[in-house]
C-alpha positions as CSV (number, residue, x, y, z in Angstrom):
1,X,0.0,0.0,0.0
2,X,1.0,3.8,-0.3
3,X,1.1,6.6,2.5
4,X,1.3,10.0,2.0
5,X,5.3,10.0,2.6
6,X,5.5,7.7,-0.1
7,X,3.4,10.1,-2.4
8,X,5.7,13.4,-1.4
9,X,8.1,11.8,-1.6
10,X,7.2,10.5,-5.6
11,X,6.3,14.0,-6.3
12,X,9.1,15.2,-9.2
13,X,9.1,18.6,-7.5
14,X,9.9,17.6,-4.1
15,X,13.7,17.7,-3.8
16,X,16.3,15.4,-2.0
17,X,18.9,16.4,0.2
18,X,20.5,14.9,3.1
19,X,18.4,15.5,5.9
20,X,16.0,12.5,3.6
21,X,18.7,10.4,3.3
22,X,17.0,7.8,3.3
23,X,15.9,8.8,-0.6
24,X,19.1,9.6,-1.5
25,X,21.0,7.4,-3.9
26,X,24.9,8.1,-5.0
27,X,24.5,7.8,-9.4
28,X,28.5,8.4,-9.8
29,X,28.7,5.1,-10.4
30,X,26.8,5.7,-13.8
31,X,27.5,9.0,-14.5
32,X,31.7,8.0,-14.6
33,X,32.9,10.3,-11.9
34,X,31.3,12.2,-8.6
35,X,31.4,15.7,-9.8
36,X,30.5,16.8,-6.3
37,X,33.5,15.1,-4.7
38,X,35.8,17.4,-7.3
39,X,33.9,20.4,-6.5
40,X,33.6,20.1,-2.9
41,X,37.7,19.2,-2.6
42,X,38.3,22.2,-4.7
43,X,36.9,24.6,-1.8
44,X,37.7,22.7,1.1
45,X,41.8,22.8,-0.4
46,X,41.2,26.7,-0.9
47,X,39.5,27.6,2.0
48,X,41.0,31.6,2.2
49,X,41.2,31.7,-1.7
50,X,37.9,32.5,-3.4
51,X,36.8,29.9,-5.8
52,X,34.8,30.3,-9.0
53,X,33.2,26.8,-10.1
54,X,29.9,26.2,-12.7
55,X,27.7,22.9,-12.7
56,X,26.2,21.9,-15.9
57,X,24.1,19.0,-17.0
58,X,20.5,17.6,-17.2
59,X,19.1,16.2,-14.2
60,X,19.5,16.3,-10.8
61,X,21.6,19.5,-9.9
62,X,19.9,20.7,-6.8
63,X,19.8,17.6,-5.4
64,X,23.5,16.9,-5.5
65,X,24.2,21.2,-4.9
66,X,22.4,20.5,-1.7
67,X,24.3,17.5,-0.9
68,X,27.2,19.4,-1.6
69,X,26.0,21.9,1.0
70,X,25.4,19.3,3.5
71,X,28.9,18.1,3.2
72,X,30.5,21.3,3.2
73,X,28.5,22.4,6.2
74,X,29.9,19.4,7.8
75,X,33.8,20.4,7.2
76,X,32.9,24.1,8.7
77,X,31.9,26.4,5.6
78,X,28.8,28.4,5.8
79,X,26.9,27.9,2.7
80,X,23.7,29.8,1.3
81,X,21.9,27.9,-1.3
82,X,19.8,30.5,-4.1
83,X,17.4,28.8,-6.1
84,X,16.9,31.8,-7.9
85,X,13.6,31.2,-9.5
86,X,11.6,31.5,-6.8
87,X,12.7,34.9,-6.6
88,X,12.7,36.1,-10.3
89,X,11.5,35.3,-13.6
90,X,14.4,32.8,-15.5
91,X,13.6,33.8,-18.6
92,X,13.7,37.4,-18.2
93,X,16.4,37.2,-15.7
94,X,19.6,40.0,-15.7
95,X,22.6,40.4,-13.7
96,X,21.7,43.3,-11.4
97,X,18.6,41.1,-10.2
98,X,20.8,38.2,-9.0
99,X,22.5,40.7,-7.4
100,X,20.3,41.9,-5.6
101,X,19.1,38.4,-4.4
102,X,22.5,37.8,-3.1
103,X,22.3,40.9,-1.3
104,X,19.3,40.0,0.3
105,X,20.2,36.6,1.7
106,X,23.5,37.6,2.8
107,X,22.0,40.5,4.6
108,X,19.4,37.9,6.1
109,X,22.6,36.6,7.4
110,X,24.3,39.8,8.6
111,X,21.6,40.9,10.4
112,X,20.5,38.1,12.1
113,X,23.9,38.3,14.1
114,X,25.3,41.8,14.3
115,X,22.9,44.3,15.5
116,X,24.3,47.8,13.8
117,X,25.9,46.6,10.4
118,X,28.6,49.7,9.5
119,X,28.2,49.5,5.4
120,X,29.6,52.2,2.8
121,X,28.6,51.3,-0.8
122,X,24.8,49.9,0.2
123,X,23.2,53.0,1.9
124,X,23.6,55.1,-1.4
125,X,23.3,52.2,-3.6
126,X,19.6,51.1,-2.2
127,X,18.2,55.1,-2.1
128,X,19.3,55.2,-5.6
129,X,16.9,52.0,-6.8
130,X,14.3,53.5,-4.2
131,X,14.4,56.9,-6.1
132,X,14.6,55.1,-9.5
133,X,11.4,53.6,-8.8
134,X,9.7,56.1,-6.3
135,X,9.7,53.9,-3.3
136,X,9.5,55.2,0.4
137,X,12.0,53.8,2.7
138,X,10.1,51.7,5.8
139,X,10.0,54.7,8.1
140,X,11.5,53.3,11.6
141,X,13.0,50.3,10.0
142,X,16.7,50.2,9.6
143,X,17.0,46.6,7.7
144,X,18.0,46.9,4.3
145,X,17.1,43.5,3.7
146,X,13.8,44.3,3.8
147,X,14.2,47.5,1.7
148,X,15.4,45.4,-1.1
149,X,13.1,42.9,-0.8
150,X,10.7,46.2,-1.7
151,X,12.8,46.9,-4.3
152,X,12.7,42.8,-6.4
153,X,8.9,42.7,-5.4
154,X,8.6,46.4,-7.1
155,X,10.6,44.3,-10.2
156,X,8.6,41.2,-10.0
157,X,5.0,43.1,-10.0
158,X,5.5,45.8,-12.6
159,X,7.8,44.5,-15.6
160,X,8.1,48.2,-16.5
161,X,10.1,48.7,-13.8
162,X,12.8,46.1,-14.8
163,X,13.1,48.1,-18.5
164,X,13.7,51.3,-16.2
165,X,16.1,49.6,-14.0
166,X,18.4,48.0,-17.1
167,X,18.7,50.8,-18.0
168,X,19.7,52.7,-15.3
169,X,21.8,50.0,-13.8
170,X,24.0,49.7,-17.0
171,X,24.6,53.3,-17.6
172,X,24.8,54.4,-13.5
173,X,24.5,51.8,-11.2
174,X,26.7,49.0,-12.4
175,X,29.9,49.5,-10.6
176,X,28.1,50.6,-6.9
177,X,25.9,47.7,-6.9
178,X,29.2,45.6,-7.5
179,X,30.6,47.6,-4.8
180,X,27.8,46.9,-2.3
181,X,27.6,43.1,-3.0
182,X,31.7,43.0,-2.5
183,X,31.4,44.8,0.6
184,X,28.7,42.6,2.1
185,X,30.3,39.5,1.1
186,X,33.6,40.5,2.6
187,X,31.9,41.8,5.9
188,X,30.0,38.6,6.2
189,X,33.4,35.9,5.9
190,X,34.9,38.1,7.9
191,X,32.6,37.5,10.5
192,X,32.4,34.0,10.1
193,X,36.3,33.8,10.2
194,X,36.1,35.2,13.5
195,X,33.5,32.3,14.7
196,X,36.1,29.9,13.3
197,X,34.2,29.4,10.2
198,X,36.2,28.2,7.6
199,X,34.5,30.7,5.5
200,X,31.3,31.3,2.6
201,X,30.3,29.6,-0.3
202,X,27.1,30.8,-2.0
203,X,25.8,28.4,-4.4
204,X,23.6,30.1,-7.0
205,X,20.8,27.5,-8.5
206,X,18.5,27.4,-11.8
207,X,20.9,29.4,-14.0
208,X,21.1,26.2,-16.1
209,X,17.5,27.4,-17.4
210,X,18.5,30.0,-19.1
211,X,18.5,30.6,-23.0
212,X,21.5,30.5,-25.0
213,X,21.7,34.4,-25.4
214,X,20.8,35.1,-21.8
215,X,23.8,32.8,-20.7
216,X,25.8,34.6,-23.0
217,X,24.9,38.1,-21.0
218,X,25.0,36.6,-17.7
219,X,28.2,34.3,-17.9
220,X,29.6,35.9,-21.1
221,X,29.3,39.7,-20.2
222,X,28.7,39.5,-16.8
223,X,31.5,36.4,-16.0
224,X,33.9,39.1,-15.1
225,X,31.9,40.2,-11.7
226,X,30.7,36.9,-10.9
227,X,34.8,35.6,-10.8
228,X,35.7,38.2,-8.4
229,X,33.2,37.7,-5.8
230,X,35.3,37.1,-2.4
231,X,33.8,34.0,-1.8
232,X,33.6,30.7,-3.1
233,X,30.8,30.7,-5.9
234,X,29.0,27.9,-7.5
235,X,26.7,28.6,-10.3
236,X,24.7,26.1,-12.4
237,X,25.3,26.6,-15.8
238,X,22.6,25.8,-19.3
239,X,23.6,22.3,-21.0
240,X,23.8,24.3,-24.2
241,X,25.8,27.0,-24.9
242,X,27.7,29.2,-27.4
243,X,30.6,28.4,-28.7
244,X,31.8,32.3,-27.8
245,X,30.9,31.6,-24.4
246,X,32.5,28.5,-24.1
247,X,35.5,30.1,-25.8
248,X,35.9,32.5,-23.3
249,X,35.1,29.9,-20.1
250,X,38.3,28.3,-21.7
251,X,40.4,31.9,-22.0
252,X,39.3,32.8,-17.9
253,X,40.1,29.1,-17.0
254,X,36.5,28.2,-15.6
255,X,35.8,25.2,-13.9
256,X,33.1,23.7,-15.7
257,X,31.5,20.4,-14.1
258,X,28.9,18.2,-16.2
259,X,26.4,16.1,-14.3
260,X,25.2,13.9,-17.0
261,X,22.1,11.6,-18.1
262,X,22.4,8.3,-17.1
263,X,23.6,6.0,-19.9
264,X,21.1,3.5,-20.0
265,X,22.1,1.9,-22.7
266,X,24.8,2.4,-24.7
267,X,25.8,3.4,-28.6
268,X,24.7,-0.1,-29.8
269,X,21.4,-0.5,-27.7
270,X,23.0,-2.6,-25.3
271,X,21.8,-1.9,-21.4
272,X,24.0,-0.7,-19.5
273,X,23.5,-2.8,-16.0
274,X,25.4,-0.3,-13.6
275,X,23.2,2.7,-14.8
276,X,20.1,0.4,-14.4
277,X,20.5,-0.9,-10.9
278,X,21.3,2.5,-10.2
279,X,17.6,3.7,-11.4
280,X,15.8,0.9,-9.6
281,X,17.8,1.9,-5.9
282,X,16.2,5.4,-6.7
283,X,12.8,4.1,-7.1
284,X,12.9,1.5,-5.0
285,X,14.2,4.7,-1.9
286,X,11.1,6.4,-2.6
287,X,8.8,3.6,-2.3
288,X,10.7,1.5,0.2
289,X,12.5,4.3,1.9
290,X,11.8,2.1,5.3
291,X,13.8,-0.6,4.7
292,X,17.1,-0.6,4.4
293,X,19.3,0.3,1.1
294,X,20.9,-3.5,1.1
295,X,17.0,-4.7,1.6
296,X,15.3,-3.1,-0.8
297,X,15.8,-5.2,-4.2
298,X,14.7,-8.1,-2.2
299,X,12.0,-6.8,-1.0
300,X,10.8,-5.1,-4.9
301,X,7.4,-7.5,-4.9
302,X,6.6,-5.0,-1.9
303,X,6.7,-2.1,-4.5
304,X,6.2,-4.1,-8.0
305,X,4.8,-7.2,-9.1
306,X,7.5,-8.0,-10.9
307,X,10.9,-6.9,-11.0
308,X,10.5,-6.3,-15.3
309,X,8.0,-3.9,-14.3
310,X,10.2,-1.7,-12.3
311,X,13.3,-2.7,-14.8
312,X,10.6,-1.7,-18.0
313,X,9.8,1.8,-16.0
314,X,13.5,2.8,-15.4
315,X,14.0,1.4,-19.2
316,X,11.6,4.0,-20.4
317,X,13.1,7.2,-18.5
318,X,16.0,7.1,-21.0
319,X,18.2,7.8,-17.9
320,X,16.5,11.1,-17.0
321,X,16.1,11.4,-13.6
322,X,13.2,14.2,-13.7
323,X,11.1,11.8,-16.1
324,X,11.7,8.7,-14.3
325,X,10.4,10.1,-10.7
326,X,7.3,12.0,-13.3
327,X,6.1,8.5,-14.6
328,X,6.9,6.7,-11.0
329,X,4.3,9.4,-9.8
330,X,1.9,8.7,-12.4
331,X,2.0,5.0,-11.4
332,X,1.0,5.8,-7.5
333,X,-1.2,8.4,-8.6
334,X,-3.2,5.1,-10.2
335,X,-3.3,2.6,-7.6
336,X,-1.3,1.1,-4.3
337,X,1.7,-0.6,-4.3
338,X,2.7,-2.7,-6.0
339,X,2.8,-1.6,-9.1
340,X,1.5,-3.6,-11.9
341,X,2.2,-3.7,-15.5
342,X,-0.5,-3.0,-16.7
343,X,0.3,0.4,-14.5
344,X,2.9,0.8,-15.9
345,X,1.8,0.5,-19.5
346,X,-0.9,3.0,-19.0
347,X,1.5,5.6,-17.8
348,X,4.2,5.4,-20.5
349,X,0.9,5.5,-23.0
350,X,0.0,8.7,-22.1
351,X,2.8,9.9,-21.3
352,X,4.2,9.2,-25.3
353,X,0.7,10.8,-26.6
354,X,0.7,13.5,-24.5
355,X,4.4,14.5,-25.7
356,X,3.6,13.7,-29.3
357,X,1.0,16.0,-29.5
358,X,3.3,18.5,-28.5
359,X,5.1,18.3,-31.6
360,X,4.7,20.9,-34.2
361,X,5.8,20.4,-38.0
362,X,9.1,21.9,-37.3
363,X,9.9,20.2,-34.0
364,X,10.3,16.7,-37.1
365,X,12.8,18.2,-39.3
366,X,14.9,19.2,-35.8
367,X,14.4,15.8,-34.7
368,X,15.8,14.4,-37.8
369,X,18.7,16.6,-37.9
370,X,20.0,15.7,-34.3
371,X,19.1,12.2,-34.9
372,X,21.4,12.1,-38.2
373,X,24.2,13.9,-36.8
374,X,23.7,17.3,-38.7
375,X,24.4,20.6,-37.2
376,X,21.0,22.1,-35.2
377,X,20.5,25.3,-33.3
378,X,21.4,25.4,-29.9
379,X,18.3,26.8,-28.8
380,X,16.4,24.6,-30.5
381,X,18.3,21.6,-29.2
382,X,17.7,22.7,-25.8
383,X,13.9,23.4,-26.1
384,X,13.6,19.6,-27.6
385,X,15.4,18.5,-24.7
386,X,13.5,20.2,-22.0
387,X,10.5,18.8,-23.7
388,X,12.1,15.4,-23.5
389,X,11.7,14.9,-26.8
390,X,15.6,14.6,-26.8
391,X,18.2,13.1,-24.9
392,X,21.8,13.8,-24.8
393,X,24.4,11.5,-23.4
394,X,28.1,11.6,-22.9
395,X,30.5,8.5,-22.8
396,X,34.8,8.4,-23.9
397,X,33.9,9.0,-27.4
398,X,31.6,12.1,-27.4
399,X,28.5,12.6,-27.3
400,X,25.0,11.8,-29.0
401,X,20.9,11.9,-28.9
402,X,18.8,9.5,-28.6
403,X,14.9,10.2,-28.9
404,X,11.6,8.3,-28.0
405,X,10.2,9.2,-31.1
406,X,13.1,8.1,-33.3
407,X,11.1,5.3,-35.1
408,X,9.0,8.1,-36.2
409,X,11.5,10.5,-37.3
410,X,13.6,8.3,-39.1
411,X,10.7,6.2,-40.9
412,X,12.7,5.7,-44.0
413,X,15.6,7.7,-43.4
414,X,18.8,4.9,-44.0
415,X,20.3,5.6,-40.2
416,X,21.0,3.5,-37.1
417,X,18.6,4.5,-34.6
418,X,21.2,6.5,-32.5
419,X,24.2,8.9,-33.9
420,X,27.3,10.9,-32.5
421,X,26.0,15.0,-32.1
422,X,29.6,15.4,-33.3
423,X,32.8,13.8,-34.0
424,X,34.8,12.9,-30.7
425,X,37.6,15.6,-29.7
């Protein structure tokens, strides 16, 4: 039977960390490396040197960014985690608005320990916005955190206001607000160096949604303020972006991390076991999240009536973590455990024709380019994969895309049902 732990806890929007450990299941194993291991040793080895790191890749970021917190909470670093859009609008996003997020939850920070905070560049910097946009300051209330949280709701409820503030923050602002978020940061590790903290690392989430030309702005344009934060930084970064952009990650020396799909089977069809049992210890943690990790295969007639059944859902996520968890809750959503295949079949039934009805005329010919190894624009690329049209994996030799639809798209096209995206470096 199910509980309503068990139906949270299938929910694709509700989020693992390490306080739900019990969910929690290491993939390094099939993703070839533990990309937070890297990133986590990189700050812990440069504890009084800022560091500038950026996490790309499909699934699962903010799970493993909040492990990542977890563990470096552990080893004495104070960490503030940002997801950024439930502050502001992704796809309308700009620089001085992350900005002044980080201001605000640093501040939260600040003033929650030191009663009169002695700042220079903020004072000015905030009556400036407030005049820009013909706010009042909170008469008797000396928290600026609450003044610009004013000022991003002002943004958020009148989109005028953002055109008013791009422009006024490029051709006044740019270098003051810089100023203020510098002098926060450094008042705030200098604080926490002084309650033997080992110091801050503010990890900036949901970046990865951004299009092609906003990354371009934000990591292209902007790349040069978020490196000299002093702090260690952690930004997510969008799976596809521009060549220039890449270029100049590469000229600046950017770490660049990829948390990839899954392979769940490889270039010649062939399942790939490791990735597999992987996918079924994920599932098997939210259902059987009592029992433990060791138990759980065992005990899989408790969740399926078969173990095919859970092997054929995994099968059918193509290694996408989001997707998998999406049809697992579509299962419960039907009936109690365990799951039957008939369940099962339902589920991946509507969720193919409710994807395929998504396709438009041009979404084909886009298919069939990626699918035959021909060049395809980036955005479009990306908007196929978010619709999981599309899936991208990464193994020795390169990479390549694999589609659910690909018996459609390549009716009669003279292919294999799976090509590189591009010749192997």
């Amino acid at each position: 039977m199910s509980n309503p732990e068990t139906f949270l806890a299938c929910n694709p929007s509700y989020t693992i960390c390490l306080r739900t450990e019990n969910y929690y299941v290491n993939l390094a194993d099939g993703r070839g490396e533990d990309v937070i291991k890297r990133m986590r040793r990189m700050i812990a080895l440069s504890p009084n040197r800022p560091t500038y790191q950026l996490l790309s890749g499909h699934t699962g970021k903010t799970t493993e960014l909040l492990r990542l917190k977890a563990e470096l909470e552990q080893q004495g670093f104070m960490v503030i985690h940002i997801a950024v859009a439930q502050y502001l609008q992704i796809e309308d996003i700009s620089l001085c608005e992350i900005w002044l997020v980080l201001l605000k939850l640093i501040l939260c920070q600040l003033e929650k320990q030191v009663e009169a905070i002695a700042l220079k560049s903020l004072p000015d910097t905030i009556t400036e916005l407030e005049k820009c946009f013909k706010l009042s300051p909170p008469i008797g209330i000396p928290s600026y955190k609450i003044r610009l949280q004013n000022i991003l709701q002002n943004l958020q409820d009148f989109s005028n206001q953002r055109f008013k503030l791009l422009n006024f923050f490029e051709s006044r602002l740019k270098s003051s607000l810089f100023a203020a978020v510098e002098e926060v940061i450094t008042l705030e590790v200098d604080r926490l160096k002084r309650s033997h903290k080992k110091g801050l690392v503010v990890l900036i989430d949901n970046l990865d949604q951004l299009l092609v030309s906003q990354a371009d702005l934000i990591f292209g344009e902007g790349g040069k303020y978020l490196r000299q934060f002093p702090c260690h930084t952690v930004y997510t970064f969008p799976i596809v972006a521009s060549d220039d952009l890449k270029a100049q990650l590469q000229d600046y020396s950017s770490t660049l991390y990829h948390l990839s799909n899954l392979v769940i089977r490889d270039r010649q069809g062939e399942i790939n076991e490791v990735s597999l049992s992987l996918l079924c210890q994920l599932v098997l943690a939210r259902l059987l999240s009592h029992l433990e990790p060791e138990q759980r295969l065992s005990q899989v007639t408790e969740a399926f009536d078969s173990l095919n059944t859970l092997h054929r859902l995994c099968l059918a996520s193509y290694g996408h973590l989001t997707y998998l968890i999406s049809l697992l809750y579509g299962c419960i959503q039907r009936q109690s455990l365990p799951i039957a295949s008939t369940t099962v079949d339902q589920v991946l039934e509507t969720a193919r024709v409710t994807r395929i009805a998504t396709i438009i005329d041009g979404d084909w010919l886009s298919l069939q380019l990626a699918l035959t190894g021909q060049q395809l624009p980036l955005d479009q690329s990306a908007n196929l994969m978010r619709r999981l049209l599309l899936f991208e994996y990464h193994d020795a030799d390169g990479n390549w895309f694999v589609s659910p639809f690909s018996d459609i798209v390549l009716r009669g096209v003279n292919k294999p049902l799976m090509f590189y995206k591009n010749d192997p470096e």
